[in-house]
N, C-alpha and C positions, 0 to 999 in steps of 0.2 A: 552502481547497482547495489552495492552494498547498507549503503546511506538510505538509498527508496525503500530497501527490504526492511531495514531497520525503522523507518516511517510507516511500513504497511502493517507490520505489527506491533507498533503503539496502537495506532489505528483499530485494527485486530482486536487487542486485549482491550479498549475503549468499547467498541461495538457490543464485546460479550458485558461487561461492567452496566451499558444502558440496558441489554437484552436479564440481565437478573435483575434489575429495578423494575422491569414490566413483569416480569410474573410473580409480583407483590400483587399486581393489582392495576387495570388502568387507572385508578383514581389516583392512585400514587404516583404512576408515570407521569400521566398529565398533570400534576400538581409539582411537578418537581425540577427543580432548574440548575446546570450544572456550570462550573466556571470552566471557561477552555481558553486556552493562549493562542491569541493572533498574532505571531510576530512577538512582539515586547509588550502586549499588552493581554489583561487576564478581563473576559467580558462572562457574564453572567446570563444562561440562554437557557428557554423551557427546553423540555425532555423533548421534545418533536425536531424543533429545529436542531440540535444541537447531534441528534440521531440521521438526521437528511443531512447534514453537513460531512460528519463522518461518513456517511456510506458514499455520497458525491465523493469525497479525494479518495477513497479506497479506491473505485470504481476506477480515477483518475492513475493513481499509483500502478496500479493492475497493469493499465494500458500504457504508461511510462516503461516499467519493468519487463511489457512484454517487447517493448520496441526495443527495447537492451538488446534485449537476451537474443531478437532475428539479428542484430545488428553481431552482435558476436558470431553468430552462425555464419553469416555472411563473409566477417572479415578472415574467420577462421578457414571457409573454403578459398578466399584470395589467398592466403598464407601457404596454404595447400599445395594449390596450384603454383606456386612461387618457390617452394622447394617441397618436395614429397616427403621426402626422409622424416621431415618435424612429427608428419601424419603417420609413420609406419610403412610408407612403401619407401622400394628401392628405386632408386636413380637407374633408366637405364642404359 
């Protein structure tokens, strides 16, 4: 979970980085093309795509970190129900 949160706001401070290069101007947005790392490789992409790609894995990341986080919910009521005391009730 850690590692995804830490992806979603690279992510994050990306998004905001293209979203102040459009309020220069679309002429500058769409004129302008940014390098982004795929893996091991560094590709050179216009401001549109490079903006839809970003917000596609956010999107993705989102719905990653949200299944975490039920999945802890979940395991943490197994846990619960497997001894009380962890949770604050007493044994009785």
């Amino acid at each position: 979970m850690i590692e995804l949160d830490g992806r979603r706001n690279m992510n994050r401070e990306a998004l905001g980085a293209l979203r102040r290069i459009e309020r220069q101007g679309a002429e500058v947005a769409a004129a302008s093309k940014h390098w982004i790392c795929l893996g091991d490789v560094f590709v050179k992409r216009p401001h549109a795509a490079t903006r839809a790609m970003l917000e596609e894995d956010q999107r993705r990341l989102d719905a990653e970190v949200g299944a975490l986080h039920e999945s802890v919910k979940q395991k943490t009521s197994v846990l619960c129900e497997l001894d009380p005391s962890m949770c604050g009730a007493s044994r009785p």
